[in-house]
Every structure is written in C-alpha cells, then in structure tokens.
C-alpha positions as CSV (number, residue, x, y, z in Angstrom):
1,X,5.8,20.8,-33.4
2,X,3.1,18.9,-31.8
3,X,2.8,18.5,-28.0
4,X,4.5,21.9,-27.4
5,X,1.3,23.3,-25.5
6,X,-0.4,25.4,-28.5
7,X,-3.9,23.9,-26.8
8,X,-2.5,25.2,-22.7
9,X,-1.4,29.0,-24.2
10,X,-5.1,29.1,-26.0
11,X,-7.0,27.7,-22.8
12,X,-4.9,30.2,-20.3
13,X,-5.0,33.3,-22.9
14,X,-8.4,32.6,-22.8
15,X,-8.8,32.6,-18.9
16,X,-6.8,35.8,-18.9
17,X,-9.5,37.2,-21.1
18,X,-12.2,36.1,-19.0
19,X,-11.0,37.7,-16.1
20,X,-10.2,41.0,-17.3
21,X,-14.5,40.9,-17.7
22,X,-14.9,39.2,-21.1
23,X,-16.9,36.7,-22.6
24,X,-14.3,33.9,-24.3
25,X,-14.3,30.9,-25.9
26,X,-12.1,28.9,-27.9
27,X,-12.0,26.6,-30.7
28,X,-10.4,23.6,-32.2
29,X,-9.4,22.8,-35.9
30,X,-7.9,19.6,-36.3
31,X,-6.2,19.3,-40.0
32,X,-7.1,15.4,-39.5
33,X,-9.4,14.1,-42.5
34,X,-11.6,12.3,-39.7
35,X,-14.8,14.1,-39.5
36,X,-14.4,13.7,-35.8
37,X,-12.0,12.4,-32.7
38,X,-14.3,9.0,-32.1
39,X,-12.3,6.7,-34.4
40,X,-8.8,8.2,-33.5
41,X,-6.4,6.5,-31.6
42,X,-5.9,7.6,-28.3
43,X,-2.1,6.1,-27.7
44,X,-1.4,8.5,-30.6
45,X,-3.8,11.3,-30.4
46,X,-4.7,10.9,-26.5
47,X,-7.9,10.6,-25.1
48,X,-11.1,11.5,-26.8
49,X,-12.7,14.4,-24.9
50,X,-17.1,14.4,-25.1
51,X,-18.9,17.8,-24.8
52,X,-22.1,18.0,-23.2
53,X,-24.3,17.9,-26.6
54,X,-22.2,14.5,-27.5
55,X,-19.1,15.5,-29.6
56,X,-16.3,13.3,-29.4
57,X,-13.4,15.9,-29.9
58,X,-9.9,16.7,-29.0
59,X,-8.3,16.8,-25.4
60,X,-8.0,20.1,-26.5
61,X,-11.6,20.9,-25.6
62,X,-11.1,19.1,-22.4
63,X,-8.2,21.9,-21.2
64,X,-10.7,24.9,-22.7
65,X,-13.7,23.5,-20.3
66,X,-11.4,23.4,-17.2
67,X,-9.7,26.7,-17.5
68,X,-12.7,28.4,-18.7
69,X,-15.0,26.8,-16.1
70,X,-17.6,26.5,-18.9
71,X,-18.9,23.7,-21.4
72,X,-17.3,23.7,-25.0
73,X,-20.0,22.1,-27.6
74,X,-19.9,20.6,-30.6
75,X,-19.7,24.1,-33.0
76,X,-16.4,24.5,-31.7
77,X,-14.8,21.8,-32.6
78,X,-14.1,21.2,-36.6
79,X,-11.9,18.9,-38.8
80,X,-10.7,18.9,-42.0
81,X,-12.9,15.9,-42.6
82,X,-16.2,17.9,-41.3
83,X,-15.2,21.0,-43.4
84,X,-14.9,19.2,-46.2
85,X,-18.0,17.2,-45.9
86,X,-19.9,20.1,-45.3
87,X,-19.1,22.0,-48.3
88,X,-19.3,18.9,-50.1
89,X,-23.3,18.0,-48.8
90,X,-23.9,21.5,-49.6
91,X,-22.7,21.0,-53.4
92,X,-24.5,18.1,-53.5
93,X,-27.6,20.3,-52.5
94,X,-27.0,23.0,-55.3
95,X,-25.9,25.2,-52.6
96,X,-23.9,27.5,-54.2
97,X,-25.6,27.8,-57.2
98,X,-24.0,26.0,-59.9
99,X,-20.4,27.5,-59.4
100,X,-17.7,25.5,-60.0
101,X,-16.3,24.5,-55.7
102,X,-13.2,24.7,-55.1
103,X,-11.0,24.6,-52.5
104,X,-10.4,28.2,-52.6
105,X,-12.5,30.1,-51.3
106,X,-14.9,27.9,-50.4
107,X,-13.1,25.6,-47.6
108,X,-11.6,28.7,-45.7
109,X,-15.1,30.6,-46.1
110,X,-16.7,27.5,-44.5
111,X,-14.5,27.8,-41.5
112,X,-15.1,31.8,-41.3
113,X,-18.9,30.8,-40.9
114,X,-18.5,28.4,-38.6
115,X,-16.5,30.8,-36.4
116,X,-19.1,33.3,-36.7
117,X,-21.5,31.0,-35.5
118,X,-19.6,30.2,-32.8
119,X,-19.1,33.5,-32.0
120,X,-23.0,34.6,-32.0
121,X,-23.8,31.5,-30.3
122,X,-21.7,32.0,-27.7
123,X,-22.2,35.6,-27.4
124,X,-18.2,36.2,-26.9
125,X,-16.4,39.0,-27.0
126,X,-13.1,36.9,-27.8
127,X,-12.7,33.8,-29.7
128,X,-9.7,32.0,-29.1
129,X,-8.9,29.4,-32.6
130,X,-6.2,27.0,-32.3
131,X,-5.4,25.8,-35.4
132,X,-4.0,22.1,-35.0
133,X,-0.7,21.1,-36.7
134,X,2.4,22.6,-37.3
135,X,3.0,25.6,-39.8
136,X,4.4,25.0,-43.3
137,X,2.7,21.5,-43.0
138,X,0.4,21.3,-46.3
139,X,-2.5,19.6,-44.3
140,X,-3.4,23.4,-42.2
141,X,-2.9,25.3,-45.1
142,X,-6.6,25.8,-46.1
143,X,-7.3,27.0,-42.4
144,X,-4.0,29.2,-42.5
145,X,-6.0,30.6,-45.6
146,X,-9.0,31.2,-43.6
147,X,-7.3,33.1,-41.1
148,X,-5.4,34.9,-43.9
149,X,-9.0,36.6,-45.2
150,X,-10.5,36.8,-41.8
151,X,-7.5,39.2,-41.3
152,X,-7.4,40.9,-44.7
153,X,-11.6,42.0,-44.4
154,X,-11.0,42.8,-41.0
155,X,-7.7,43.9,-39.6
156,X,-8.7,45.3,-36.7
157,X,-10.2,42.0,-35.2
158,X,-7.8,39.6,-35.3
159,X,-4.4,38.9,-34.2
160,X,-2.0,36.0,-34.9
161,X,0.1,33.9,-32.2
162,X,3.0,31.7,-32.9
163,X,3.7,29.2,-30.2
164,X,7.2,27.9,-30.9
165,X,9.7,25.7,-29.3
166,X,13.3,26.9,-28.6
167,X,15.3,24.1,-28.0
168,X,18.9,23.9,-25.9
169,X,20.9,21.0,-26.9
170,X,22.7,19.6,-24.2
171,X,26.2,19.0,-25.8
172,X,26.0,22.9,-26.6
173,X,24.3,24.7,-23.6
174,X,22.8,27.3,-25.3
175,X,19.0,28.5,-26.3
176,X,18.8,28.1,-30.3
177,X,16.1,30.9,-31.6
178,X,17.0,29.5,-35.3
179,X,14.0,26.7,-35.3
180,X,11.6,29.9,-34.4
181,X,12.9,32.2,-36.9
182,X,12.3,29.3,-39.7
183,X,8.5,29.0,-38.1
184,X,7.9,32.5,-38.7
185,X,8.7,32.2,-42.0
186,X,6.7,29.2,-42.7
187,X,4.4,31.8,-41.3
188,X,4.9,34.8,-44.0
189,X,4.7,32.2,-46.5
190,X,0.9,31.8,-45.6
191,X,0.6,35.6,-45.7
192,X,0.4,35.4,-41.6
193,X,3.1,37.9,-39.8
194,X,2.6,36.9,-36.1
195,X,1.4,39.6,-33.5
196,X,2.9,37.7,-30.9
197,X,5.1,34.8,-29.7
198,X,5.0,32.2,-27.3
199,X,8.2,30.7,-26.6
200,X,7.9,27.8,-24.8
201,X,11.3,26.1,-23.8
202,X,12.7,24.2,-21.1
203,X,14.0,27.7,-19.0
204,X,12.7,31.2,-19.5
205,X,13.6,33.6,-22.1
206,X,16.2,35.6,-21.5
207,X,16.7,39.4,-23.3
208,X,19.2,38.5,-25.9
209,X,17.1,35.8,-27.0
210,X,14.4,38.0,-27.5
211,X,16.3,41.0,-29.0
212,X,17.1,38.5,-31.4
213,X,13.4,36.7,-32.3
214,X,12.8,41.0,-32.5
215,X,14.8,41.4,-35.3
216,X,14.3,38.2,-37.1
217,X,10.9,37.7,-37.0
218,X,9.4,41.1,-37.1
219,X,8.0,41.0,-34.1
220,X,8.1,43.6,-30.7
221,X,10.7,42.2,-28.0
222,X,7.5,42.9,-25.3
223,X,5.2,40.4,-27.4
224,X,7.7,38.0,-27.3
225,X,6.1,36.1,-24.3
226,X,8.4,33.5,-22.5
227,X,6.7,30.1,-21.6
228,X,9.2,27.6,-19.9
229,X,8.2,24.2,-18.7
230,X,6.3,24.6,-15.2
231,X,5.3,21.8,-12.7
232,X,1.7,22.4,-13.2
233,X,-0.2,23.6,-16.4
234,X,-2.4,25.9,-14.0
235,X,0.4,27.8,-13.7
236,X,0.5,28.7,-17.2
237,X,-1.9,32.3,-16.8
238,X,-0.2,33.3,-13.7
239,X,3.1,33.1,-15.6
240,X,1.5,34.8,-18.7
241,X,0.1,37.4,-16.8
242,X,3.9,37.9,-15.3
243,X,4.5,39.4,-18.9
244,X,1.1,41.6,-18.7
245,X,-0.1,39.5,-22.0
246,X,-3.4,40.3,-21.4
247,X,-3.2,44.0,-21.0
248,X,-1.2,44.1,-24.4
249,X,-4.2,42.4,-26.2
250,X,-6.3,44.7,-25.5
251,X,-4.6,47.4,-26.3
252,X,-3.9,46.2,-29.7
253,X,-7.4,45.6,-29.8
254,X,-7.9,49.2,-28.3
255,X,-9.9,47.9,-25.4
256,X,-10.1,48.3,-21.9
257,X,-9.8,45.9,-18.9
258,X,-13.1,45.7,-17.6
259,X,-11.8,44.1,-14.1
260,X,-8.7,41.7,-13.2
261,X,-9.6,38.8,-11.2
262,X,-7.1,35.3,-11.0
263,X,-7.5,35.5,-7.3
264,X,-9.3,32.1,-7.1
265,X,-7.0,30.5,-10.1
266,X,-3.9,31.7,-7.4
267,X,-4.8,29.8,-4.6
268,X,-5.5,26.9,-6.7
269,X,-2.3,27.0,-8.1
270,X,-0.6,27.4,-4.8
271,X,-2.3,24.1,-3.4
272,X,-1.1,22.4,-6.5
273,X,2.4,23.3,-5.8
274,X,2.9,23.6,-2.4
275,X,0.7,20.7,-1.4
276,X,3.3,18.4,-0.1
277,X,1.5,15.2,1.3
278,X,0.4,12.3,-0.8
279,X,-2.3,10.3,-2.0
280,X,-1.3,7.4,-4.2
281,X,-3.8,6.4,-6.7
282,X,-3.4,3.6,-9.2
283,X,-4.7,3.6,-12.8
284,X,-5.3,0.0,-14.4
285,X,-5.2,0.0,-17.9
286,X,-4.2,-0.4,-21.4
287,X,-3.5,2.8,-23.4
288,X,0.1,3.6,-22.0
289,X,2.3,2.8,-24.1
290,X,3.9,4.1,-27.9
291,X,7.3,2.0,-28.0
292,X,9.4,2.8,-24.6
293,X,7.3,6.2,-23.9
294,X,4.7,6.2,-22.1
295,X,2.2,8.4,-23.0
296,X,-0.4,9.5,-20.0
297,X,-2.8,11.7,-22.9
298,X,-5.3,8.8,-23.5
299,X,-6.7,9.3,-19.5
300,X,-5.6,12.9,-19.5
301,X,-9.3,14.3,-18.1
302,X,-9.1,11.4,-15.6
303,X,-5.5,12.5,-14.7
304,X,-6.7,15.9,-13.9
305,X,-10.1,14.9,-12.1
306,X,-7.4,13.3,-9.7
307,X,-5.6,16.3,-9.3
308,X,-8.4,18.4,-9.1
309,X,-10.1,16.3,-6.2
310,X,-6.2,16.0,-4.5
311,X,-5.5,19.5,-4.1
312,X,-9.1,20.3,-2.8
313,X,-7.8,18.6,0.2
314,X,-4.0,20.1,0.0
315,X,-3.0,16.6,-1.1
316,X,0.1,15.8,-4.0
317,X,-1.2,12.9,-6.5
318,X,1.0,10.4,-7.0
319,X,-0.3,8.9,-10.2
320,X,0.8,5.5,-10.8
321,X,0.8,3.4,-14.1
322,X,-0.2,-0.3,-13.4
323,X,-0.5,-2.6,-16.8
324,X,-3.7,-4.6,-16.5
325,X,-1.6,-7.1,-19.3
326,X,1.0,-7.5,-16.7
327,X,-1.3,-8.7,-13.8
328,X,-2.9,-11.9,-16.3
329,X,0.6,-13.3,-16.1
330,X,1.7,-11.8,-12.3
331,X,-0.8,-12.5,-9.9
332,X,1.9,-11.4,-7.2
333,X,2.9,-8.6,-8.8
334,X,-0.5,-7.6,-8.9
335,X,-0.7,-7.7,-5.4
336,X,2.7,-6.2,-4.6
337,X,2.1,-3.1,-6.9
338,X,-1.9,-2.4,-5.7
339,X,-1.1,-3.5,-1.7
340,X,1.1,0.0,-1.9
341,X,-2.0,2.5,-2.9
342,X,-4.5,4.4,-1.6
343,X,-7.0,3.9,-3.8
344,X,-7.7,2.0,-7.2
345,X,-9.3,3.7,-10.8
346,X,-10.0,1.2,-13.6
347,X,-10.9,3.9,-16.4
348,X,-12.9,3.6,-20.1
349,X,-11.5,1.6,-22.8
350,X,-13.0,-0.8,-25.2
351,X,-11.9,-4.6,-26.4
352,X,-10.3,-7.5,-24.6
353,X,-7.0,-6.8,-24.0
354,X,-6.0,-6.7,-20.3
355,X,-9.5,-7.1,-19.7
356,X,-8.7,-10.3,-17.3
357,X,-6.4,-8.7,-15.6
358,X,-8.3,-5.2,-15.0
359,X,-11.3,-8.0,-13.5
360,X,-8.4,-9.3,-10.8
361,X,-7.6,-5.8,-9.6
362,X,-10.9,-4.9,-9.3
363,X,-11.2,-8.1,-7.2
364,X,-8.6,-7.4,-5.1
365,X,-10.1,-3.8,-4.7
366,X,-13.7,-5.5,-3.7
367,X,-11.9,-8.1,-1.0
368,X,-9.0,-5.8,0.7
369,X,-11.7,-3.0,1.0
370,X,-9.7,-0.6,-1.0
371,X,-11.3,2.1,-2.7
372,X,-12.4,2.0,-5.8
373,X,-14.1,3.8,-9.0
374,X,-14.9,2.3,-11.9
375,X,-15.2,4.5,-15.3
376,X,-17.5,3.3,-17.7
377,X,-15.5,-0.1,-18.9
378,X,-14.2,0.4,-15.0
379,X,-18.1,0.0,-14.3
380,X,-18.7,-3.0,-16.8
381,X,-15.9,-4.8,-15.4
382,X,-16.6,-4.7,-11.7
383,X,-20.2,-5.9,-12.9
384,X,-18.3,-9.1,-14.3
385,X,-16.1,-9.5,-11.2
386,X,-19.2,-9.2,-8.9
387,X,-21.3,-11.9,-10.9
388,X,-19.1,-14.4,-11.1
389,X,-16.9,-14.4,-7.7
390,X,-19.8,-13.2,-5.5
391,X,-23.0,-13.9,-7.1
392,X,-21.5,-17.2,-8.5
393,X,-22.7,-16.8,-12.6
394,X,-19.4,-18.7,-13.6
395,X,-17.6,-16.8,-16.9
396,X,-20.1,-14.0,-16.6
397,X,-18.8,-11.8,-18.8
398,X,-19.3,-8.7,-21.6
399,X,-20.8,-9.8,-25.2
400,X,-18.2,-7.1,-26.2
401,X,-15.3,-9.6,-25.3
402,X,-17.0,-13.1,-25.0
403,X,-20.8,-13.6,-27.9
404,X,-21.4,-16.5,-26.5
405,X,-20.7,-16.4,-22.3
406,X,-23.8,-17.7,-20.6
407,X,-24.2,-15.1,-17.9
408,X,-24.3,-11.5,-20.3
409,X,-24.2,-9.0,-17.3
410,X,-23.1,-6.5,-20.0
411,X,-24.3,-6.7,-23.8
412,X,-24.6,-4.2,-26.6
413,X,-27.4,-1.8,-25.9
414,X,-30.6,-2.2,-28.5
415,X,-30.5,1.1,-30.2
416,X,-26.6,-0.1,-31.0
417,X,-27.3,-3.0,-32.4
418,X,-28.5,-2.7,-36.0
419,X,-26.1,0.7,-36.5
420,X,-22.9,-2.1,-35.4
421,X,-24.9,-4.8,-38.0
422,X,-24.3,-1.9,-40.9
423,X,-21.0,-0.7,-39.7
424,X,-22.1,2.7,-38.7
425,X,-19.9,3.7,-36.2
426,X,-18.7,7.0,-36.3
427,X,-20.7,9.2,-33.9
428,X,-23.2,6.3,-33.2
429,X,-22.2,5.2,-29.8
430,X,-24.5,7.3,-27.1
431,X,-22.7,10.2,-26.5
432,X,-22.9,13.2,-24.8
433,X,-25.3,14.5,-21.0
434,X,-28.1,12.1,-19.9
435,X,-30.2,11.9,-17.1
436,X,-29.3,10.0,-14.1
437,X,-31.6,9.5,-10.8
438,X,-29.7,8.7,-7.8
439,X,-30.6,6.5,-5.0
440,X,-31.3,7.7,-1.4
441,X,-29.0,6.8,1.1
442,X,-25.7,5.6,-1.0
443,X,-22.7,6.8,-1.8
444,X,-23.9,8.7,-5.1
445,X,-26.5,10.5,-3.7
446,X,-24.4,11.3,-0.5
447,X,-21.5,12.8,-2.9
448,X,-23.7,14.8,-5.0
449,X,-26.1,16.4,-2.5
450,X,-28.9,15.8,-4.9
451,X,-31.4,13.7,-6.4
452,X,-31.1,13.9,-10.5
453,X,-27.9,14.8,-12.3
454,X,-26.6,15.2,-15.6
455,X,-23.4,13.2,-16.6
456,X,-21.3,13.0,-20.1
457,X,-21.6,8.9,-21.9
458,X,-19.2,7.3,-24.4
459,X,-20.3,3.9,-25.3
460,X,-22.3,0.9,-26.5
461,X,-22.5,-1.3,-24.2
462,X,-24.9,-1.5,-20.8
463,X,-25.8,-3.1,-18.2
464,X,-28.2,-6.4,-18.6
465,X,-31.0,-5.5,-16.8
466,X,-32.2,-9.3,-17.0
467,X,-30.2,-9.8,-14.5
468,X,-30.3,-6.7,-12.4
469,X,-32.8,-8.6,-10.1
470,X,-30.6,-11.6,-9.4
471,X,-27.6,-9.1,-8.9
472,X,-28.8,-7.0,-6.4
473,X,-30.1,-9.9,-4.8
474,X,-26.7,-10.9,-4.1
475,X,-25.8,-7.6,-2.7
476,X,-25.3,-5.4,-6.1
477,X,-26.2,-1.7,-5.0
478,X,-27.6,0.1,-7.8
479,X,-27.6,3.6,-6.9
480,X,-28.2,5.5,-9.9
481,X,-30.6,5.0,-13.1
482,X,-31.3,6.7,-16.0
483,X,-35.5,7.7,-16.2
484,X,-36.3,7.3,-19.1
485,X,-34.6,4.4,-20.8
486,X,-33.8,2.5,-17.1
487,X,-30.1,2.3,-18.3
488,X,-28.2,1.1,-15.3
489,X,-25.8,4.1,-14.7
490,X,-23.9,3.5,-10.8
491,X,-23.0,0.7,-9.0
492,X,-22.1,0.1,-5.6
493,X,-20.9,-2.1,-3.0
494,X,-22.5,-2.2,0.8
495,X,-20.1,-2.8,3.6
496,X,-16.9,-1.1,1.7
497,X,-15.8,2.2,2.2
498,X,-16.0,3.6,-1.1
499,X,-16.7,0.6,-4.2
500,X,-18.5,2.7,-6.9
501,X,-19.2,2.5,-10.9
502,X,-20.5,4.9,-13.7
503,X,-21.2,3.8,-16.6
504,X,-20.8,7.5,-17.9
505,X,-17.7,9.3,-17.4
506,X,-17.6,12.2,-14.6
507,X,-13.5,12.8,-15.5
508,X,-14.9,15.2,-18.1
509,X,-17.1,17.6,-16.1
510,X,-14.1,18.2,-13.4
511,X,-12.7,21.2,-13.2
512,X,-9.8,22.9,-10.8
513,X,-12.2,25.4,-9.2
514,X,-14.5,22.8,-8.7
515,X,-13.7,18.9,-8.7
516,X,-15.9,16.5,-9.5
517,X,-18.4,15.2,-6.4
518,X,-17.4,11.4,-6.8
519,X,-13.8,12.0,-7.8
520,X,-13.5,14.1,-4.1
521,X,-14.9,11.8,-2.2
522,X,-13.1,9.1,-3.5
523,X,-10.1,10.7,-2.5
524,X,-11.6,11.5,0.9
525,X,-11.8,7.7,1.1
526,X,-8.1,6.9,-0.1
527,X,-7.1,9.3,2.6
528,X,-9.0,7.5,5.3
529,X,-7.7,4.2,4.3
530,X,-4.0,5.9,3.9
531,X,-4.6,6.7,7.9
C-alpha cells in the first residue's frame, strides 16, 4: 500500500551501497498519467520535489538527494505519462520504422533505456528503481513488465524487493503475514519472485513470522528483512544494516565490500534521537489538511531542512502546524499560538487562500522581532506586508491574488506571461538552479560565507523591480540578486535578528550531513530569542 516507506528502504539501501564503496543512484517511476509532479496535488501526493536541472518530481527524489548526499536530475525521474509520450513523439517521427507500437514491448523497452541511460550517465555501479504503486494494481503493470525482461536478458543483474506491510489488529494482538503472502503473489503473477522482503510493521519481525513469509512466499528467512516504525527515518540504514542487508546483496551479486563506512550517518542519527532540548518552530500555511488527517508531505523537504539545521545544534524540533485560514478570522489566536515559538516559516504555495492571514503572521514576526524565513510565496508575502504597513502603498499586493491592486510589489514575471495567456503550464514555471549574487555585509552573505550561489526556483511570479527603489528606500534590504536577469531573489530586514526571504527554495538542497546555510542560522537565531 501507499505510504509504507517503499521510497525510505530504496534511499537507505542505496546509502548502504554507497558506503560499502559504490557508486548508487536511484530512480522513480510514478504509474501516474501526468507527464510530471508540477500539476499534482500536494495535499494528496505531498510536496513537489525540483532537481537541480528543473524537474518537478516526487518527494521521493527529495529522500534519494538527502540520504545519498548527491543531486538526483531529471533522467531519473519517469511517469507513465512521459513514457507514454515518448514512445508516442517517437511514432509520430517514424521511429521504429513502420511497425505496428504497442504497448508490449515497446513501453517496458522505453523504460529499460531510460535506465540505461541513467545508469551510464551516472556512472553507477547500482541503480536503485522504485517502482511507484502497489502490486497487482493494473496502472504498474507495464513497468512490472519492464523489470520482468530486464531480469529475463540478464539474471545476474538484477534482484527484486518487496516492501510489504504486516499489519496487527488491535482487537487480535497478533502480526498477520496473510496480507504479505497475497503481495507476493500479486508478484508471481507479473512473473516477479522477490529476492528479498522488507517487512515494515509497527514492531519488529519476530522468527515465526519469518519462518512463515519463508515458506509461503518462497523466499530465504535471512532475506526477510524486518523494518518496524522508528522515531526517525535516518535510522532506517542503521537498522537495515542490523540485518547485514548489504553484505547479502552483494553476495547475490557476487561482489565484494569495497569499504564500510556509516560512521558519520551514526552520529547523525544519535543527535536526532538523543537530542532532548527544543526549538519550537511554526509553519503558516495551507496544505495540511485531507478530511481530519493532517498530512505534513506537502512541506516534507521544509520539514527535514528544520530537522537537519536542529540537530546540528543537538536541538529536538518541535514542528508546529498553524492554519493561516484560522488567523483571518482569530486575530488573538494568532497571537496566542505564534507568542509561544521560537521562530516563524511561511513556506511556498500558490493562490489566495490564507493568504491574509499568512501577511498578519508575518507582521507579527516583523514587529515582535521574531525570527523569520520566508520560502518563495513566504518571500512574496513579507514583500506585501512590508509595503503596505511600513512603506505605506495601501493594498499593495500580488497580481497572482489581486489584477488590479494599485501597488504590484509582486506580478507575473515577463517570460510567464504569454505561456499563462495560452495555458501552457506544465513545466513552464522557472524551475530548477539559478544564479544568485549576495550582498556584502547581510545576513545572506554572512550565512553562506560566499559571494555567488546556486539555489533551486519553483514559480512565476517576482519581485516588481519598479518599485525596488521606493522599497528599499523605506528600509527593504535586498541582499541577494540574480545577474543576469536582476530577478530580486532575498530579502531582508535591518534592525531584526534574523527577517529573511528567498524567492527560491533552499528546503531542497538540505541534507542531514550538511543543513542548509540559512535554515542553520535561522535556528541559531530562534535559539537566541528562546534564551
């Protein structure tokens, strides 16, 4: 089922490999008929993740960058709907030669050479594939295929895991293997018999459960890999490891270890879990809720950056929730709720919803000098906040909420504008790693100890710069600009201890070994305001 972690055991099977001396990557194949992740919705498919060469993909790539410690691009990250336009554009090109396409062979051979070329692109030893969806659904069939006569020409190269859920109703106490056993089957159906199994459930796997998934399924009790629920995803290699997974890899591989090194991951992991003192960062938003769950996914790299930049300084996040809708209606509650933090994050999001009520946080942020980040929309808004209560442009606002608002502080960039006039909006927005030159003496150049960096974009709307003069007259600090185009991309405020705004999105080049310059000293500020 979905959700079970197939995306954490590829990203930490993959860090296992990498440490043992190999070059990895890993892939993503979405069955979705989107030819991308851009026009998803993140409430049900969480957050859209955005490589370096501008691919708006699964959160999945987000997890592969962070335990790798390496950029995921664009080749490694497919759809159904890219798969099948491919082979369609090819058709349409007389590229196979007046045979009749169908979907067999030609989707699954499409995939195979689009693994390949990840493979020599990347130089890897080990390619990791996740293939999205659950098995026995009709909609992964075609890539189930594809891995079917990737293992039929070559046997010795590839091996299967299943990861599965084992579920213990309460009323009944006990681990059920049943739901596993029918997966495996769904499995053999698809002419797949799985090398291994990762079976994720709420405790670990005890011997009688595996005895049993032995016999049923076909499958050795040692690759029967127990992965119960952990307080920290990090954890997930170490735990892995536990059960020697990697050293029975390669052996079924007939390879070597080359080295063995999680040292670094270990200590990371240990300041995630032992790190018992707080910082208490709210995020203002929108994308939270699907019915009475609330669903954390569409700011997961966000989520993580925060973590990331928490345990650097032995610190536990406490990650609050804080409806921007509420605080239009609730002014005091607004205060109440953001007077208990440490420090305030207004993340990326599009449309007016909450949008008035994201503004009065940030207001609250700007007068009560707590810190603050803005992230992109986070940026756009604390521009609107600043021009009308400080700079005094009266219903300053974003062309994106209000065409017709006398003060446009933000409006739809002028490469955008004719692809929104003839609807072309998948893959349009500016996406991916631009240039960004940072201001001497400010907080951005301060946090990133140098002059020019490189940051990840998502969007469509920027900065007015007819009225960047009148701003910064007022006090606006602009700290950080692209070269080339003069794109607006930081903010700041003087006299605060920490008021800043991208308009790109740094969440998505954090990693655990390494968080992000602006996320860690944000949190160095929240914990000098906590004191």
């Amino acid at each position: 089922m979905s959700g079970i972690g197939k995306g954490i055991a590829a990203s930490s099977t993959a860090r296992i490999l990498k440490s043992k001396g190999y070059r990895t990557t890993c892939v993503k194949i979405d069955p979705y008929l989107n030819v991308d992740a851009g026009t998803m919705n993140p409430i049900e498919h969480g957050e859209v993740f955005v490589t370096e060469d501008g691919m708006e993909a699964d959160q999945d790539i987000g997890n592969y960058e962070r335990f790798l410690d390496e950029d995921i691009l664009a080749l490694n990250y497919m759809t159904s709907g890219s798969v099948y336009l491919a082979v369609i554009e090819r058709e349409r090109a007389l590229g196979y030669d007046g045979k009749c396409v169908q979907m067999v062979p030609h989707i699954p051979e499409e995939v195979i050479r689009r693994l390949n070329l990840v493979a020599r692109k990347a130089k890897a030893d080990f390619i990791l594939v996740e293939i999205g969806g659950t098995a026995g659904e009709y909609e992964n069939l075609l890539f189930l295929e594809a891995a079917r006569m990737m293992h039929l020409k070559h046997p010795e190269n590839v091996l299967f895991m299943l990861v599965s859920y084992l579920p213990i109703p309460d009323k009944i106490g006990e681990m059920k293997t049943k739901p596993t056993q029918h997966a495996v089957r769904a499995l053999n159906s698809a002419g797949i018999q799985p090398d291994f199994i990762i079976a994720r459930s709420r405790v670990p796997l005890d011997e009688p459960r595996k005895q049993k998934l032995s016999v049923f399924c076909n499958v050795h009790p040692g690759d029967i890999i127990s992965a119960p629920d952990i307080d920290s995803i990090y954890q997930v290699p170490l735990n892995f490891e536990k059960e020697r997974l990697g050293a029975k890899i390669l052996k079924k591989f007939g390879i070597k270890e080359r080295k063995k090194d999680l040292k670094d991951w270990g200590k990371m992991v240990r300041r995630a879990i032992f790190s018992k003192k707080e910082v208490t960062i709210g995020i203002v938003g929108k994308y939270f809720g699907t019915g009475k769950f609330t669903l954390s996914d569409s700011y997961l790299s966000v989520i993580e950056a925060i973590k990331h930049a928490a345990w650097h300084f032995s610190r536990k996040p406490n990650i609050l929730w804080l409806d921007a809708e509420v605080y239009e209606k609730s002014p005091n509650r607004m205060k109440e709720e953001l007077g208990t933090l440490d420090g305030i994050i207004v993340p990326g999001g599009f449309g007016s919803r909450g949008v008035e009520g994201k503004i009065k946080a940030i207001g609250f942020a700007r007068k009560n000098k707590k810190p603050y980040l803005g992230l992109c929309y986070g940026m756009q808004l604390a521009v609107i906040e600043f021009a009308r209560n400080v700079a005094g442009m009266k219903g300053a606002h974003s062309t994106e909420v209000n065409r017709r608002t006398k003060y446009p502080v933000i409006d739809l960039m002028a490469e955008q504008k004719e692809k929104v006039f003839k609807g072309k909006i998948g893959g349009t927005m500016r996406l991916g790693a631009y240039a960004c030159r940072l201001k001497e003496n400010t907080i951005a150049r301060r946090s990133y100890g140098v002059r020019t960096i490189h940051e990840r974009h998502r969007h469509r709307y920027e900065f007015n710069s007819n009225l960047q003069k009148v701003l910064e007259s007022k006090g606006l600090v602009i700290s950080g600009v692209n070269p080339e185009s003069g794109l607006v991309e930081i903010v700041e405020l003087k006299n605060h201890p920490f008021f800043l705004g991208t308009q790109f999105h740094p969440e998505f080049k954090s990693r655990p070994l390494e968080p992000h310059p602006l996320f860690r000293e944000f949190i160095k500020a929240c914990l000098s305001y906590r004191k």
